[in-house]
Backbone as CSV, one residue per row, in Angstrom:
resi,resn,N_x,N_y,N_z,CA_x,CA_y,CA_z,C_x,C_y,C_z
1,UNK,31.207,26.742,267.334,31.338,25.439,267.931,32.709,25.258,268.580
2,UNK,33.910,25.731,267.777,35.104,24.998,268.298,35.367,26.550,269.446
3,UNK,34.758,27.770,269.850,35.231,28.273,270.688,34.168,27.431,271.900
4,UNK,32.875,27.208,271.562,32.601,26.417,272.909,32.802,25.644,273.411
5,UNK,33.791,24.991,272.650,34.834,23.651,273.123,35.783,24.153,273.454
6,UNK,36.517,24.702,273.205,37.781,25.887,273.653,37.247,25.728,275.408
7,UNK,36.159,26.432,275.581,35.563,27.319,276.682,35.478,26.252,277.686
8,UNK,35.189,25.154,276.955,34.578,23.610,277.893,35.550,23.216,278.348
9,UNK,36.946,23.396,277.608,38.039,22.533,277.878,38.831,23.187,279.058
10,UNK,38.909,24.825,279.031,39.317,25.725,279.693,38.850,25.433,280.912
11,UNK,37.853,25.478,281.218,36.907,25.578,282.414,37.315,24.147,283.121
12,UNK,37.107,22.925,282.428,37.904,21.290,282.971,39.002,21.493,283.341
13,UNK,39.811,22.251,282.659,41.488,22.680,283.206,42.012,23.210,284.422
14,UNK,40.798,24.151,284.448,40.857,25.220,285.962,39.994,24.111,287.091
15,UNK,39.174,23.909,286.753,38.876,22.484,287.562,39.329,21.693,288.083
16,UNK,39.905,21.305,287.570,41.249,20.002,287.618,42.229,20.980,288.495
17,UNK,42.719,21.586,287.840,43.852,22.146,288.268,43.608,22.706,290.285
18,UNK,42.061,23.687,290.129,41.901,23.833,291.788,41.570,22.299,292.234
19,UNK,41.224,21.497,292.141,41.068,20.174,292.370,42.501,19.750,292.595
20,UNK,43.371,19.395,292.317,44.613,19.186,292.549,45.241,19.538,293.896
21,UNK,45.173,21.436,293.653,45.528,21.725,294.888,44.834,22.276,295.985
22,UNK,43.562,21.679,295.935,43.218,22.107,297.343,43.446,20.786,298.107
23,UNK,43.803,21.025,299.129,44.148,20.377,300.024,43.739,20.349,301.823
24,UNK,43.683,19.751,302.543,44.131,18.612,302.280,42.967,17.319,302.191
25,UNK,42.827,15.993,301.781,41.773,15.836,301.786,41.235,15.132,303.040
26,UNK,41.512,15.356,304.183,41.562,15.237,305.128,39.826,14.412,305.706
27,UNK,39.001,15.423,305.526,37.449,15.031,306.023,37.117,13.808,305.082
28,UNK,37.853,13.623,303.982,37.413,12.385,303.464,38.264,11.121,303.278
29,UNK,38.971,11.412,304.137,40.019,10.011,304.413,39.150,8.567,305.296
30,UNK,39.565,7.745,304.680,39.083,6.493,305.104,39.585,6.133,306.375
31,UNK,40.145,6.433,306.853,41.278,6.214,308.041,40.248,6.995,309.086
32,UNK,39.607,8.017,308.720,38.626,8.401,310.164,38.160,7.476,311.018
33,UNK,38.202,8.429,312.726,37.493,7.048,313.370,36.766,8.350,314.226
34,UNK,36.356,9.487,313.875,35.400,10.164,314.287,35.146,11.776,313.729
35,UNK,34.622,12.104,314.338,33.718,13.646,313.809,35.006,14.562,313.834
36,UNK,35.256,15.479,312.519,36.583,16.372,313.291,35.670,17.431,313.925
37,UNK,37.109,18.144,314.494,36.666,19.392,315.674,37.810,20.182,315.593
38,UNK,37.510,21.369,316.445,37.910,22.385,316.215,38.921,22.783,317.164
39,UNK,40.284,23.019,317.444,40.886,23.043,318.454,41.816,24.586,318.796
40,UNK,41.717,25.017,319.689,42.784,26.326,319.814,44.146,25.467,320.457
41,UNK,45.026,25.816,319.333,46.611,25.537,319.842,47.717,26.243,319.415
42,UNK,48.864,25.585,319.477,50.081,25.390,318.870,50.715,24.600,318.631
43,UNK,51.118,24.917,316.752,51.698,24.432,315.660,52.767,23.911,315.574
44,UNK,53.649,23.077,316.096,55.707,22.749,315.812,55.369,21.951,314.575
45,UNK,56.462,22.371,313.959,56.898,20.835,313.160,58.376,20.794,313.256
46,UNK,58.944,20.823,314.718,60.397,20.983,314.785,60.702,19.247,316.066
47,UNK,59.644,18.317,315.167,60.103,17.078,316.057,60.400,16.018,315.524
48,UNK,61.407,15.287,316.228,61.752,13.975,315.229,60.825,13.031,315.858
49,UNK,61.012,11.775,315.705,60.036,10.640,315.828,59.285,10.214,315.101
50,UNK,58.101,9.848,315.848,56.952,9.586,315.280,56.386,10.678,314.396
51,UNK,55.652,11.845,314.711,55.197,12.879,314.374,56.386,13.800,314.112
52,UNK,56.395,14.253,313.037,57.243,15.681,313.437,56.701,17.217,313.369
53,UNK,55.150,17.007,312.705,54.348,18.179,313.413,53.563,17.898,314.522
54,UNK,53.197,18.627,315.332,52.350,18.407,316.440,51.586,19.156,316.962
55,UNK,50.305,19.032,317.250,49.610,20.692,317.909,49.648,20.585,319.178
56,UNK,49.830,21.394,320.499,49.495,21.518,321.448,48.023,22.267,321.878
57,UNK,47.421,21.893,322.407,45.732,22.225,322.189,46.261,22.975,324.115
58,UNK,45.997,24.569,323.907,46.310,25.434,324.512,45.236,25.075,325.973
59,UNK,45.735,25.125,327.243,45.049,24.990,328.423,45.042,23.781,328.645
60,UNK,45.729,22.653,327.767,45.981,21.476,328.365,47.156,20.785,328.089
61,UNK,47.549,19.436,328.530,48.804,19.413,328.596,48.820,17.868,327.324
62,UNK,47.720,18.163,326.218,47.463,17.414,325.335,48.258,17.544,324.297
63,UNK,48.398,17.093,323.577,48.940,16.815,322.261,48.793,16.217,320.868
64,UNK,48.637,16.221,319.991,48.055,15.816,319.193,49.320,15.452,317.365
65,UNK,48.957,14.166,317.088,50.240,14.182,316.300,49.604,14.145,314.972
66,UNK,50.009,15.505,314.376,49.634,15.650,313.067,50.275,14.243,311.654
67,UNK,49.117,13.732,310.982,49.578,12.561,310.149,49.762,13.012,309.416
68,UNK,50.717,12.524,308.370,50.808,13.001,306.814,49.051,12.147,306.115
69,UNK,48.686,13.001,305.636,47.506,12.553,304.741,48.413,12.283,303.426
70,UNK,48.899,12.872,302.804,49.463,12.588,301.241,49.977,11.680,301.058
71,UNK,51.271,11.524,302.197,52.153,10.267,302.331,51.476,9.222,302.442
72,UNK,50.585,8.933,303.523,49.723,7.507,304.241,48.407,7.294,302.206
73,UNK,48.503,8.529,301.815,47.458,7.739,300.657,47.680,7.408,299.807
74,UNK,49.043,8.428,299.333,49.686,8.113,297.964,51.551,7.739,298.117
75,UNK,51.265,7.776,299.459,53.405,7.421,299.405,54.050,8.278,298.849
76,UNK,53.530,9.650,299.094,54.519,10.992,298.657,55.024,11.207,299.925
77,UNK,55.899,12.662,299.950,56.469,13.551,300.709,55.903,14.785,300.913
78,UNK,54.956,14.776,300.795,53.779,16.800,300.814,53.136,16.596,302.054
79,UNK,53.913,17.779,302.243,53.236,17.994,303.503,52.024,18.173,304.148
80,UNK,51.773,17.878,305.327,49.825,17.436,305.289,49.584,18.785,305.740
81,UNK,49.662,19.807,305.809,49.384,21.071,306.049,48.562,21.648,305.070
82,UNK,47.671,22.591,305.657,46.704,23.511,304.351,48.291,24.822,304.284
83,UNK,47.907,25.216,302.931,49.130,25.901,302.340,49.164,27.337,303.548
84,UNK,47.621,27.770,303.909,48.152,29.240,304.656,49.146,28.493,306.054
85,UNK,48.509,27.514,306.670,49.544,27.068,307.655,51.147,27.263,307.407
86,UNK,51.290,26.286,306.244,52.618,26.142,305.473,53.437,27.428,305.399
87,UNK,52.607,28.500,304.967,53.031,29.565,304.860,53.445,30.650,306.283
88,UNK,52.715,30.145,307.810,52.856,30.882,308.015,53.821,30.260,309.527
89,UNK,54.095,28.733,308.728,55.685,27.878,309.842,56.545,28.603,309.434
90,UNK,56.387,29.031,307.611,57.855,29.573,307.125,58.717,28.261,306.989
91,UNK,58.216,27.298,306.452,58.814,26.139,306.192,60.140,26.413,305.341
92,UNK,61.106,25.535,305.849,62.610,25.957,305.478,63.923,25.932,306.640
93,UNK,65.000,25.419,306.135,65.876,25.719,307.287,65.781,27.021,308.076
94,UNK,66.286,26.826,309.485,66.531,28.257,310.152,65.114,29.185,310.643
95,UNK,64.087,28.525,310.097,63.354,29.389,310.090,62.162,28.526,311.650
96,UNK,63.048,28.878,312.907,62.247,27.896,313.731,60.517,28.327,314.178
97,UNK,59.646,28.700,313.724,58.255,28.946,313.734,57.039,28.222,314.794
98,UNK,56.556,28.721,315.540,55.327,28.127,315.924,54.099,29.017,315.357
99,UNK,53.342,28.259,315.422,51.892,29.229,314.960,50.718,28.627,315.933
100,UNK,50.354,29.341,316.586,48.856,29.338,317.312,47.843,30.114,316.232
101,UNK,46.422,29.231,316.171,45.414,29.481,316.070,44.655,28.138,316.450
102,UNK,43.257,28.444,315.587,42.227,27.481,315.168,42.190,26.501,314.735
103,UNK,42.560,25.373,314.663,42.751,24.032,313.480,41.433,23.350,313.487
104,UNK,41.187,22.910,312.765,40.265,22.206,312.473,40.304,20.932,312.439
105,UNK,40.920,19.935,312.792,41.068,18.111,312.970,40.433,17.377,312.846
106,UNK,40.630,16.184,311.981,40.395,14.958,311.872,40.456,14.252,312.658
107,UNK,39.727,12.997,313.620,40.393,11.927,314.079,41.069,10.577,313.347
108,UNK,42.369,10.375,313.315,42.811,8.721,313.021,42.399,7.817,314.166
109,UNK,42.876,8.277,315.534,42.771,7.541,316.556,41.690,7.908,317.527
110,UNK,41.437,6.531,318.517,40.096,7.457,319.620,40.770,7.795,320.481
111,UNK,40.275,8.746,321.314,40.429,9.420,322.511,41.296,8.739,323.418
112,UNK,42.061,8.793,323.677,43.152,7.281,324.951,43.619,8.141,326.245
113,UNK,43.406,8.677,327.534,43.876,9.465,328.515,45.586,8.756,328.272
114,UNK,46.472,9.608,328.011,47.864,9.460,328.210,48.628,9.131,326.701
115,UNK,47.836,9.074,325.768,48.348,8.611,324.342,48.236,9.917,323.771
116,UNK,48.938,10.080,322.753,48.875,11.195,321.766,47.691,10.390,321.168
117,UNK,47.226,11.624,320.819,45.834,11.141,319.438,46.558,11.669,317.643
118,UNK,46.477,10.706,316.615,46.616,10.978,315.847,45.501,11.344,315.096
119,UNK,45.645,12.707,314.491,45.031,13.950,313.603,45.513,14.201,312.345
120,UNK,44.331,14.376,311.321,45.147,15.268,310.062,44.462,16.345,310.627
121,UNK,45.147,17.616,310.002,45.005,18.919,309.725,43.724,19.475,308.621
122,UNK,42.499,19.609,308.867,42.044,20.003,307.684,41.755,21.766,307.211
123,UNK,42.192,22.386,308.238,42.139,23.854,308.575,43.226,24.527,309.239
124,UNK,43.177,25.988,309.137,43.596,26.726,310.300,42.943,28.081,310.071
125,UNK,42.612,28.805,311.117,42.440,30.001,310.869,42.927,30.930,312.069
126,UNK,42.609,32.194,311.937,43.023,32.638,313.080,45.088,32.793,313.697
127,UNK,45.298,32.516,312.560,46.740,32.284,312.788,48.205,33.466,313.075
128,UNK,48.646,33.131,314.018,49.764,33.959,314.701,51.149,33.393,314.684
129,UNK,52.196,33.667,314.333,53.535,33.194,313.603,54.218,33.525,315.177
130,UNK,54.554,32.960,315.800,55.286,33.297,317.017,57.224,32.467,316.998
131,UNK,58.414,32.749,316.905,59.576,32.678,316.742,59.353,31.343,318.000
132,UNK,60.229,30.365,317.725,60.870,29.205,318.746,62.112,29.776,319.120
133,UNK,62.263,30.119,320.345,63.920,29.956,321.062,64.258,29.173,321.628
């Protein structure tokens, strides 16, 4: 009995625990105001302002301003990035990074000709680490 409770409790732990960190929860944010999609770009998060990540969606002269999901739900500081992204800005001083691939996006905002659209991040794949000069 008490190892199949052992086993029960174990298993809730690892649960919890990948529950925690997968991230981000992006497709189920209340803040949607449409279907996400799939975009080929490039990655900065070397901007001040409003956004300070941003994708450029490659072949156009669009832009897209990545939201903090963590911050806007819970008033943290974690970054709204899925971790391989994170991993492959090389987040950290000095380390100036772009990354082109695949993202996968949320909409916050609708479509506006001349406005940035605000996006969470719920993907990337396909990803290429290219140096900023």
């Amino acid at each position: 009995m008490r190892s199949r409770l052992a086993g029960t409790l174990l298993a809730a732990i690892q649960f919890v625990s990948t529950a925690a960190t997968a991230f981000p929860p992006c497709k189920t944010s209340t803040k949607l105001v449409g279907k996400c999609f799939v975009v080929h770009g490039r990655l900065d998060n070397l901007y001040q302002g409003g956004w300070t990540t941003k994708i450029w969606v490659v072949g156009t002269h669009r832009m897209l301003g990545v939201e903090d999901v963590d911050q806007l739900a819970e008033n943290r500081d974690d970054p709204a990035l899925p971790r391989n992204i994170q991993r492959a800005l090389g987040q950290g001083p000095g380390k100036p990074y772009s990354v082109y691939g695949d993202f996968e996006v949320c909409p916050f905002s609708p479509e506006h000709r001349g406005w940035m659209r605000e996006v969470c991040v719920q993907s990337g794949k396909n990803l290429v680490r290219k140096p900023d000069f």
